[in-house]
TORLUMLUM-794365 format. One record per atom (N, C-alpha, C): residue number from 1; chain; atom name; x, y, z. Coordinates in pm, whole numbers, always signed. Example, Ala and Ser with C-alpha at 12.3 -4.5 7.8 and 13.67 -1.06 7.14 Angstrom:
REM residues 2
<seq=1, mol=A, atom=N, X=+1319, Y=-569, Z=+780>
<seq=1, mol=A, atom=CA, X=+1230, Y=-450, Z=+780>
<seq=1, mol=A, atom=C, X=+1320, Y=-330, Z=+780>
<seq=2, mol=A, atom=N, X=+1285, Y=-225, Z=+708>
<seq=2, mol=A, atom=CA, X=+1367, Y=-106, Z=+714>
<seq=2, mol=A, atom=C, X=+1290, Y=+3, Z=+787>
END
This chain:
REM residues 96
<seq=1, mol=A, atom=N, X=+85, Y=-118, Z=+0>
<seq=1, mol=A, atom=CA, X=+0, Y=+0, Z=+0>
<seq=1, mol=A, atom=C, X=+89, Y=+123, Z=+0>
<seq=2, mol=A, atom=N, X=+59, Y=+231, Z=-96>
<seq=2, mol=A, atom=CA, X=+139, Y=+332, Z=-118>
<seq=2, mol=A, atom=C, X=+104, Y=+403, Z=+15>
<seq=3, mol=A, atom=N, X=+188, Y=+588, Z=+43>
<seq=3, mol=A, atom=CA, X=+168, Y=+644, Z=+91>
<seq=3, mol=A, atom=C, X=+68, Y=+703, Z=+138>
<seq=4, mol=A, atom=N, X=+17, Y=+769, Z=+217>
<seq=4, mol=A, atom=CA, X=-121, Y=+788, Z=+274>
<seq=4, mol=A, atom=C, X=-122, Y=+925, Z=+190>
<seq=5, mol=A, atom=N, X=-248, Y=+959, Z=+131>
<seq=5, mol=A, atom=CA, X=-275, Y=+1096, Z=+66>
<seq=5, mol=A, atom=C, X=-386, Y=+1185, Z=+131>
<seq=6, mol=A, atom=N, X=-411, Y=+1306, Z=+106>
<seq=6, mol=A, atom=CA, X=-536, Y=+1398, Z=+138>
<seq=6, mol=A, atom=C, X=-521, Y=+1489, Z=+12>
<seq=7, mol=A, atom=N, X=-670, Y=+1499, Z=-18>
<seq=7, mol=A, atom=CA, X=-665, Y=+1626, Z=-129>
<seq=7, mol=A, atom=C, X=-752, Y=+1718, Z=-58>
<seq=8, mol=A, atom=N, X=-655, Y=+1803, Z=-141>
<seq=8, mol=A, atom=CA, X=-708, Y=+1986, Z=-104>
<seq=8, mol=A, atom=C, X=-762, Y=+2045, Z=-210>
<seq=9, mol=A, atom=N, X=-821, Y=+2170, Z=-205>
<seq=9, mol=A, atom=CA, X=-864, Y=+2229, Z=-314>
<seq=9, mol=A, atom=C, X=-756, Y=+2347, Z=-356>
<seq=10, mol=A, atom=N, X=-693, Y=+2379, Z=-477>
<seq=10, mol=A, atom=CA, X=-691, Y=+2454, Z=-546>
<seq=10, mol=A, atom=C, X=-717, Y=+2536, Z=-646>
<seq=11, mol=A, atom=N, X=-660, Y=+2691, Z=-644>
<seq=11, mol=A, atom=CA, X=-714, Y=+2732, Z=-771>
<seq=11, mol=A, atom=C, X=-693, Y=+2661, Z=-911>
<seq=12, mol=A, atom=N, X=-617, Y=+2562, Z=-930>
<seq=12, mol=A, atom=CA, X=-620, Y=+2488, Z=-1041>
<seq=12, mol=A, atom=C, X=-695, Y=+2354, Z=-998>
<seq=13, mol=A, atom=N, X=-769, Y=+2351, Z=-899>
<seq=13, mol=A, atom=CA, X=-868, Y=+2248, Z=-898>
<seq=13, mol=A, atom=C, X=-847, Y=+2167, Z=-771>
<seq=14, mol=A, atom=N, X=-887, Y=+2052, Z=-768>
<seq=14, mol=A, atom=CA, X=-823, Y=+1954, Z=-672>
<seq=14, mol=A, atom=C, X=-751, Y=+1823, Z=-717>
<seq=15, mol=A, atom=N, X=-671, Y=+1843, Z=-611>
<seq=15, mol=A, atom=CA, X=-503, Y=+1738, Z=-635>
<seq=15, mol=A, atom=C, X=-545, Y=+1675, Z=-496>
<seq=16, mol=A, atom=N, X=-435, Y=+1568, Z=-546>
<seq=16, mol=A, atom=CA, X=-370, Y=+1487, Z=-452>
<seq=16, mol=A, atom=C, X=-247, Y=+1534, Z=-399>
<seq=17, mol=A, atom=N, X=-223, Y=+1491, Z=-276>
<seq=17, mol=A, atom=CA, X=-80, Y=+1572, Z=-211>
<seq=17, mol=A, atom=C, X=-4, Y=+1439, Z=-82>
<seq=18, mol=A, atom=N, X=+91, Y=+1458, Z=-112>
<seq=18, mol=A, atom=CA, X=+136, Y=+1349, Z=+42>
<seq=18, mol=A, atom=C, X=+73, Y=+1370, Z=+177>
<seq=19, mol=A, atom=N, X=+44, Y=+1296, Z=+267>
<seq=19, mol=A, atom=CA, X=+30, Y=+1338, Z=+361>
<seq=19, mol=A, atom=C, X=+85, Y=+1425, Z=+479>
<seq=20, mol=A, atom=N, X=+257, Y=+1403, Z=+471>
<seq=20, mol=A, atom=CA, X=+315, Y=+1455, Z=+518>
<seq=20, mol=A, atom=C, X=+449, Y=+1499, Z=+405>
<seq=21, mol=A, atom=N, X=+535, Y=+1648, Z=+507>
<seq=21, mol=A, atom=CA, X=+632, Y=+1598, Z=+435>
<seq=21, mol=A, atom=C, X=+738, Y=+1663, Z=+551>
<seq=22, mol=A, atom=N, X=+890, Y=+1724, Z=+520>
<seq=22, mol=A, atom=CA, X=+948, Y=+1823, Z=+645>
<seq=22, mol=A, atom=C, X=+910, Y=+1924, Z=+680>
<seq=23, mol=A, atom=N, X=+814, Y=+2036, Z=+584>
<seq=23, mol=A, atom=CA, X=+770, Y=+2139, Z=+633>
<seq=23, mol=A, atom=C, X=+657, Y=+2117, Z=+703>
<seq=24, mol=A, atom=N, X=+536, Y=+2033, Z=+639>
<seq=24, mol=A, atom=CA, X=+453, Y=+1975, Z=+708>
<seq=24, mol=A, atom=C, X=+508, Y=+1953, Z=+879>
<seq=25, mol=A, atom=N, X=+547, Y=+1852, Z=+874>
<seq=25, mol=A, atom=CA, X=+590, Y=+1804, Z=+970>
<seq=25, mol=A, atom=C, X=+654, Y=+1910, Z=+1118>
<seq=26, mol=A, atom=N, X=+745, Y=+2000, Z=+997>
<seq=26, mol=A, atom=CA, X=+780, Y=+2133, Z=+1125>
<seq=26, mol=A, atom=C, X=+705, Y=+2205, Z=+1154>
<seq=27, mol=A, atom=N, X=+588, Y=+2257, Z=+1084>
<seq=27, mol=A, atom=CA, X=+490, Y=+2329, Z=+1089>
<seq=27, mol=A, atom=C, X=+415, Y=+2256, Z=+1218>
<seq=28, mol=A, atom=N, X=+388, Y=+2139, Z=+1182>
<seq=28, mol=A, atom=CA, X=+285, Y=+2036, Z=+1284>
<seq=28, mol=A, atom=C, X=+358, Y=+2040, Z=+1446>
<seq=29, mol=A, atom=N, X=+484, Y=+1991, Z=+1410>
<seq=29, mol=A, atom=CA, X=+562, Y=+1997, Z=+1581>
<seq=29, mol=A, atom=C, X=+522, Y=+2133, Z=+1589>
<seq=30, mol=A, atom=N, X=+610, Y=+2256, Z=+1527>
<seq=30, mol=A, atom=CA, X=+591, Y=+2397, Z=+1618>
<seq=30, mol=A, atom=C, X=+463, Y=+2441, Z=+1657>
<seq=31, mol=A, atom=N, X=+346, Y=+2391, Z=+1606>
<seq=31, mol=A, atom=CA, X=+221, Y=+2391, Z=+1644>
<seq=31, mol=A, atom=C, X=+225, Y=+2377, Z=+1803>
<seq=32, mol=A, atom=N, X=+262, Y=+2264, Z=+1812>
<seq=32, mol=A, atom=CA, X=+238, Y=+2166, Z=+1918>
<seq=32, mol=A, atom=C, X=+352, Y=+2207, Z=+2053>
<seq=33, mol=A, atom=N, X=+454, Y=+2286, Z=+2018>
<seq=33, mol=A, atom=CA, X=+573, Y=+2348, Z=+2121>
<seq=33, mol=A, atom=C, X=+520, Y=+2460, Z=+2149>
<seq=34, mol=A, atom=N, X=+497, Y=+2573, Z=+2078>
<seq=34, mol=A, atom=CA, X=+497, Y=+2664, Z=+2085>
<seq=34, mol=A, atom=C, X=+332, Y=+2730, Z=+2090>
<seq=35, mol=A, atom=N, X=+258, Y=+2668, Z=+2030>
<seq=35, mol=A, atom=CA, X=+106, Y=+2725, Z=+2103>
<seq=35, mol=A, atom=C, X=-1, Y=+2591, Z=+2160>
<seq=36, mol=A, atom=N, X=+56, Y=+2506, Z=+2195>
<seq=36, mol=A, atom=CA, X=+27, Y=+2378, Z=+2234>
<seq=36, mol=A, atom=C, X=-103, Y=+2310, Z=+2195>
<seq=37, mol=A, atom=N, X=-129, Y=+2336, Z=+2022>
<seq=37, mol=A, atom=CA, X=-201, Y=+2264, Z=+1963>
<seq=37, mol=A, atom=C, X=-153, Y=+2107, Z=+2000>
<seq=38, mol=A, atom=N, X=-273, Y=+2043, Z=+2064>
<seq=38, mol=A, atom=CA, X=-248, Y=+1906, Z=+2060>
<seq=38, mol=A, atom=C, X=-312, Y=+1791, Z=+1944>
<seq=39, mol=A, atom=N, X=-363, Y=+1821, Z=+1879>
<seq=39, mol=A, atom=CA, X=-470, Y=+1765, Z=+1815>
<seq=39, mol=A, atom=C, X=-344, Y=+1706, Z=+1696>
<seq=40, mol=A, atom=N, X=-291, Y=+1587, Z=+1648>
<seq=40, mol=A, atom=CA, X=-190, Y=+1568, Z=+1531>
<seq=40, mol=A, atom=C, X=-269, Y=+1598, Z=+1416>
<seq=41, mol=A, atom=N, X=-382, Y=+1570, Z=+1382>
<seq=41, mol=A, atom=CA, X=-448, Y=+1594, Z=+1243>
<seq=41, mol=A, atom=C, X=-438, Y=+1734, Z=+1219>
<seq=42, mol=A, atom=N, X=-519, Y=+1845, Z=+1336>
<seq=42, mol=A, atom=CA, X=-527, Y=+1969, Z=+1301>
<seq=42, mol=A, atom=C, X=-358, Y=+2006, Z=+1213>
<seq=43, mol=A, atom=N, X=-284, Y=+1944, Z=+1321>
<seq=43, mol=A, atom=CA, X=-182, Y=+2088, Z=+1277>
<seq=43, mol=A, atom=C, X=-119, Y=+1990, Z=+1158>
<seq=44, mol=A, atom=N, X=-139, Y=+1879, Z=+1112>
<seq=44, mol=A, atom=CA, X=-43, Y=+1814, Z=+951>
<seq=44, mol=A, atom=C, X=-181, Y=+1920, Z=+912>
<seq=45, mol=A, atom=N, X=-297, Y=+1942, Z=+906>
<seq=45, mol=A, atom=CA, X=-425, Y=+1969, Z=+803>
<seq=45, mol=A, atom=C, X=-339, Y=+2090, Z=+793>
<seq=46, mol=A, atom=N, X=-289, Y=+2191, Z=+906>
<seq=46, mol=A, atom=CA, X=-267, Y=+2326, Z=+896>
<seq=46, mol=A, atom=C, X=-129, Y=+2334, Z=+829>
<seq=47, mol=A, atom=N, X=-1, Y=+2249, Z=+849>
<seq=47, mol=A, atom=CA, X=+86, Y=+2259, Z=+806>
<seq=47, mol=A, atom=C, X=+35, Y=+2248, Z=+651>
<seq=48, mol=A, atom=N, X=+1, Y=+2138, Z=+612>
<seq=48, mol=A, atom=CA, X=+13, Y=+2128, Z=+477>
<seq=48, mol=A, atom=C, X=-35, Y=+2250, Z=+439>
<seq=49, mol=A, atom=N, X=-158, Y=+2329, Z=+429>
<seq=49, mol=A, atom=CA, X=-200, Y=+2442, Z=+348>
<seq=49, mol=A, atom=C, X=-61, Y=+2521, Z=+355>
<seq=50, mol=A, atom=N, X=-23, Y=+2530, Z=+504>
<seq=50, mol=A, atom=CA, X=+98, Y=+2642, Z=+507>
<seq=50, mol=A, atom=C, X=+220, Y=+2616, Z=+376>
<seq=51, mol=A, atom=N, X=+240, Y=+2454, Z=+364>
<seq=51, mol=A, atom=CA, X=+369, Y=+2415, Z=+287>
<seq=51, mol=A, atom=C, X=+292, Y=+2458, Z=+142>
<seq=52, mol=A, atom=N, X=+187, Y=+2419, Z=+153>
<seq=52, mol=A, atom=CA, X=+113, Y=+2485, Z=-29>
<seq=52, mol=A, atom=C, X=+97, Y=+2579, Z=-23>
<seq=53, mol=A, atom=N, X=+91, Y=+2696, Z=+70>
<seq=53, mol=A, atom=CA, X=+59, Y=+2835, Z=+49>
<seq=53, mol=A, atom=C, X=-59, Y=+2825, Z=+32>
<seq=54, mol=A, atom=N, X=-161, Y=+2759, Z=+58>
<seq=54, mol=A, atom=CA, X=-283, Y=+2719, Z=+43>
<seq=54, mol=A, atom=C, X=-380, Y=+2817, Z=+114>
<seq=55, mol=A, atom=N, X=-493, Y=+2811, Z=+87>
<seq=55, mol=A, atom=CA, X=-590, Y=+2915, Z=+173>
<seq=55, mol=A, atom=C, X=-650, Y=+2730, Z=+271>
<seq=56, mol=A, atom=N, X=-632, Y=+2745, Z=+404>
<seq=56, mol=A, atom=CA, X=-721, Y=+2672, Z=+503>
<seq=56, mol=A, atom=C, X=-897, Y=+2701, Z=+503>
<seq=57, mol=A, atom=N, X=-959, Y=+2621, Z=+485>
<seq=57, mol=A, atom=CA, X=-1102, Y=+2662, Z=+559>
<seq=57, mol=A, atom=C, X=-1114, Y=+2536, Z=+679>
<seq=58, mol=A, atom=N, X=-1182, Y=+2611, Z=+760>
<seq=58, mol=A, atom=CA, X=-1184, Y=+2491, Z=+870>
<seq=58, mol=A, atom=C, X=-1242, Y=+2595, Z=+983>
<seq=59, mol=A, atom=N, X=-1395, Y=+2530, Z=+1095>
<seq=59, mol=A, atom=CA, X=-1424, Y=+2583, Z=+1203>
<seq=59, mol=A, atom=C, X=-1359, Y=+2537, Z=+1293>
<seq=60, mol=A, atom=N, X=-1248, Y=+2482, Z=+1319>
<seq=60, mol=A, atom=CA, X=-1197, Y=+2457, Z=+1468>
<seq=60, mol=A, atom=C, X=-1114, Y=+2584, Z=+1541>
<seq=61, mol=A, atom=N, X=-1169, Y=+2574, Z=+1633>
<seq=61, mol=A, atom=CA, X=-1132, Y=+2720, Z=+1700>
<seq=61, mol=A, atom=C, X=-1005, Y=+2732, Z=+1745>
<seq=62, mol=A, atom=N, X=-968, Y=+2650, Z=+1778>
<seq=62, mol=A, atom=CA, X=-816, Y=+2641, Z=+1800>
<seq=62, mol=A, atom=C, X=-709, Y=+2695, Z=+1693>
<seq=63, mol=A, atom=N, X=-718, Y=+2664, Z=+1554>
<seq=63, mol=A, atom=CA, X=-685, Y=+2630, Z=+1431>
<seq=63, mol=A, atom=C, X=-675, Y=+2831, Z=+1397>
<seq=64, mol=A, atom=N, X=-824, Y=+2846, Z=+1434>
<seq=64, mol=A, atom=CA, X=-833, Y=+3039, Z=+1382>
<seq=64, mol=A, atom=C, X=-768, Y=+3096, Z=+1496>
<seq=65, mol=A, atom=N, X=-770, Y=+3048, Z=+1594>
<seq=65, mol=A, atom=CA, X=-712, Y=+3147, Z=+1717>
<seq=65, mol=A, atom=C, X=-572, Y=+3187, Z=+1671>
<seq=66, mol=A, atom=N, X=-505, Y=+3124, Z=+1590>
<seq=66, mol=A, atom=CA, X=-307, Y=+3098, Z=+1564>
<seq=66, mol=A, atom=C, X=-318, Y=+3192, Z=+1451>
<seq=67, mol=A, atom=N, X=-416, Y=+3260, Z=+1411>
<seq=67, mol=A, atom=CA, X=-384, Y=+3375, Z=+1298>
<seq=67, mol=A, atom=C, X=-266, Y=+3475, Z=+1386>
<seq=68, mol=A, atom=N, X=-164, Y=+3485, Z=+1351>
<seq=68, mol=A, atom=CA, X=-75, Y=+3582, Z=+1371>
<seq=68, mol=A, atom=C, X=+48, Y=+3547, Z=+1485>
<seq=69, mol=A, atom=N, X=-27, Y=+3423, Z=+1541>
<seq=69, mol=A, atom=CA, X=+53, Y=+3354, Z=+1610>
<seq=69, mol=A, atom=C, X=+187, Y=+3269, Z=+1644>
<seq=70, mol=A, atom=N, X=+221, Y=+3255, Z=+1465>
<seq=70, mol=A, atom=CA, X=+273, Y=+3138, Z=+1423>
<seq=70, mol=A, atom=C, X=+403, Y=+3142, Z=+1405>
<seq=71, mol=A, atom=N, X=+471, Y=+3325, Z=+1462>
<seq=71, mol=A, atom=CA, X=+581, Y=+3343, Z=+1399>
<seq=71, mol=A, atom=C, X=+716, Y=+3227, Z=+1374>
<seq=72, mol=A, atom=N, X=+771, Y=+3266, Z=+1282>
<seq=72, mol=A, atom=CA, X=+830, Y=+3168, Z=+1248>
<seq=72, mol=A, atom=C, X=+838, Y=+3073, Z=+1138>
<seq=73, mol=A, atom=N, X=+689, Y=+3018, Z=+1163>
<seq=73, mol=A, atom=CA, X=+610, Y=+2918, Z=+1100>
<seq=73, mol=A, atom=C, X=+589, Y=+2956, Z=+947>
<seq=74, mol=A, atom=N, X=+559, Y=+2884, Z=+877>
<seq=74, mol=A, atom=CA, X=+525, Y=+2914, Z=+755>
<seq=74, mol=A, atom=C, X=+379, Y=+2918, Z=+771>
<seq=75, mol=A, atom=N, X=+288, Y=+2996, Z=+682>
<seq=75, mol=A, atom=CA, X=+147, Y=+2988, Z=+745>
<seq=75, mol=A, atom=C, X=+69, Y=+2971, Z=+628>
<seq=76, mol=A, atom=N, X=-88, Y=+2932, Z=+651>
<seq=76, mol=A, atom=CA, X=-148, Y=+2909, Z=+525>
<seq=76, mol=A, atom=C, X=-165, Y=+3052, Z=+459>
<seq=77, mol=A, atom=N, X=-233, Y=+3060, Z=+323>
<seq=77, mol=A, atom=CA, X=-209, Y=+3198, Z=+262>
<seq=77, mol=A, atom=C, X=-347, Y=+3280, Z=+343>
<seq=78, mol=A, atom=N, X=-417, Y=+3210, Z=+384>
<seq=78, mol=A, atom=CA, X=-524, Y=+3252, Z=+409>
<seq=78, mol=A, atom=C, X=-593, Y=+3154, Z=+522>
<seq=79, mol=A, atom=N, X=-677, Y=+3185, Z=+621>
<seq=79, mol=A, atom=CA, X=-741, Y=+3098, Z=+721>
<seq=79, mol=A, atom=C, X=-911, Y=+3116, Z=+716>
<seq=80, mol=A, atom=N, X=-985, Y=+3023, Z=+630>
<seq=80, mol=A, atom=CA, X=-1162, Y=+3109, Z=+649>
<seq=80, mol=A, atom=C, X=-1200, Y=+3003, Z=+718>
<seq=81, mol=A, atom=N, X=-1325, Y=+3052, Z=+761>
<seq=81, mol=A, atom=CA, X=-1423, Y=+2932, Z=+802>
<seq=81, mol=A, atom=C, X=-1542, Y=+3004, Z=+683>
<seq=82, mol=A, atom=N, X=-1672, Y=+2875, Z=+685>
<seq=82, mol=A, atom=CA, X=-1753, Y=+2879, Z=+587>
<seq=82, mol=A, atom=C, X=-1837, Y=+2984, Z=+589>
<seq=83, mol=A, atom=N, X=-1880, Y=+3018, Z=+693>
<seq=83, mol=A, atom=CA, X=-1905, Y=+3219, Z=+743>
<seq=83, mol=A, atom=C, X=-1886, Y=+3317, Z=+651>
<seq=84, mol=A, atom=N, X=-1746, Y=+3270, Z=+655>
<seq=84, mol=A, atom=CA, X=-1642, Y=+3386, Z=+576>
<seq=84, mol=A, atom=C, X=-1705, Y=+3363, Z=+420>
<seq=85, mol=A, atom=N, X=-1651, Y=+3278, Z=+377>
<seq=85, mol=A, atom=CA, X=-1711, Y=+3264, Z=+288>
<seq=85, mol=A, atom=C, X=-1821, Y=+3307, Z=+203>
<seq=86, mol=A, atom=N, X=-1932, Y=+3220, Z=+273>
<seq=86, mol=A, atom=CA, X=-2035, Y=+3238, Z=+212>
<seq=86, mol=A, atom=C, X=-2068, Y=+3428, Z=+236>
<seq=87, mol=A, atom=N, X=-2028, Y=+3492, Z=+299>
<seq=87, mol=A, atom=CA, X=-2028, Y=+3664, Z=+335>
<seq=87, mol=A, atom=C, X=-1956, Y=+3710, Z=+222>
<seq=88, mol=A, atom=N, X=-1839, Y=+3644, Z=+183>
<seq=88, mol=A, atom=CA, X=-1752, Y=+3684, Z=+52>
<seq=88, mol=A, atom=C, X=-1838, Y=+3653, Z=-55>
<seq=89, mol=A, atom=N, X=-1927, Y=+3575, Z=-78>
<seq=89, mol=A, atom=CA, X=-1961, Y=+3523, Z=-207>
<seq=89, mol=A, atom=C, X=-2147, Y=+3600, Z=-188>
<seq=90, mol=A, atom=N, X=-2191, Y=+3680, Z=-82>
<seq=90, mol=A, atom=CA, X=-2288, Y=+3751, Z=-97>
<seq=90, mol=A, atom=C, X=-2270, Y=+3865, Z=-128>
<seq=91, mol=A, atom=N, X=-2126, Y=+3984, Z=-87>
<seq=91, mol=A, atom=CA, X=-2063, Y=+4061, Z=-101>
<seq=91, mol=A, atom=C, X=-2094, Y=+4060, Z=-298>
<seq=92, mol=A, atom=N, X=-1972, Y=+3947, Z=-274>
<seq=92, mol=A, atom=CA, X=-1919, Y=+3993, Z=-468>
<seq=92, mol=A, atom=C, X=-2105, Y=+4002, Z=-544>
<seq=93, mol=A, atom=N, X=-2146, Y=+3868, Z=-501>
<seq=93, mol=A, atom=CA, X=-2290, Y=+3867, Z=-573>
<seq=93, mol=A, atom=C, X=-2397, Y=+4023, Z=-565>
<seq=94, mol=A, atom=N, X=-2370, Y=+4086, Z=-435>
<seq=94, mol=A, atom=CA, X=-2453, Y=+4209, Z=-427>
<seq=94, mol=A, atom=C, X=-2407, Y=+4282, Z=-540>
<seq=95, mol=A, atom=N, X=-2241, Y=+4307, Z=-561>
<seq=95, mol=A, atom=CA, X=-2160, Y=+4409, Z=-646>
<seq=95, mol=A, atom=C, X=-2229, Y=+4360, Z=-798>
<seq=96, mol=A, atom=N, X=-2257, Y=+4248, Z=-822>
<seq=96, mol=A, atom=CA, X=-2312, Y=+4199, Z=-971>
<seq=96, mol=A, atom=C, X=-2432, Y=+4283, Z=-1020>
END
């Protein structure tokens, strides 16, 4: 059995991606030292966007609290929850 995968969404669509990798991985520990995310999924879910430069969506509160937090860290390009979102996509739709 190959490597374990998760896909994300990008602006060129959705891919497949490793599950882990070293940035992942440093991203995930410094999570876990330095603002004592314990959760291992959250912070590989958070590292990886960070290693893709990825925009995160996700309601875990823990996860939004680390906006600005992370120095150091590489961070995702962006952090929404579906809130956000759907407020962004009533916004642009009003401007239409």
């Amino acid at each position: 059995m190959g490597a374990k995968r998760i896909v994300l969404a990008s602006a060129a669509g959705l891919g497949r991606l490793p599950l882990s990798s070293d940035t992942v991985e440093e991203v995930a520990d410094g999570l876990l030292v330095r603002e004592g995310v314990r959760d291992y999924f959250d912070r590989v879910i958070y590292g990886t966007a960070a290693d893709r430069g990825s925009v995160l969506l996700t309601e875990d509160e823990e996860l939004l609290k680390l906006k600005g937090k992370e120095e150091g860290l590489p961070t995702p390009s962006e952090v929404l929850t579906w809130k956000r979102i759907l407020s962004m996509w009533i916004a642009t739709s009003d401007r239409n």
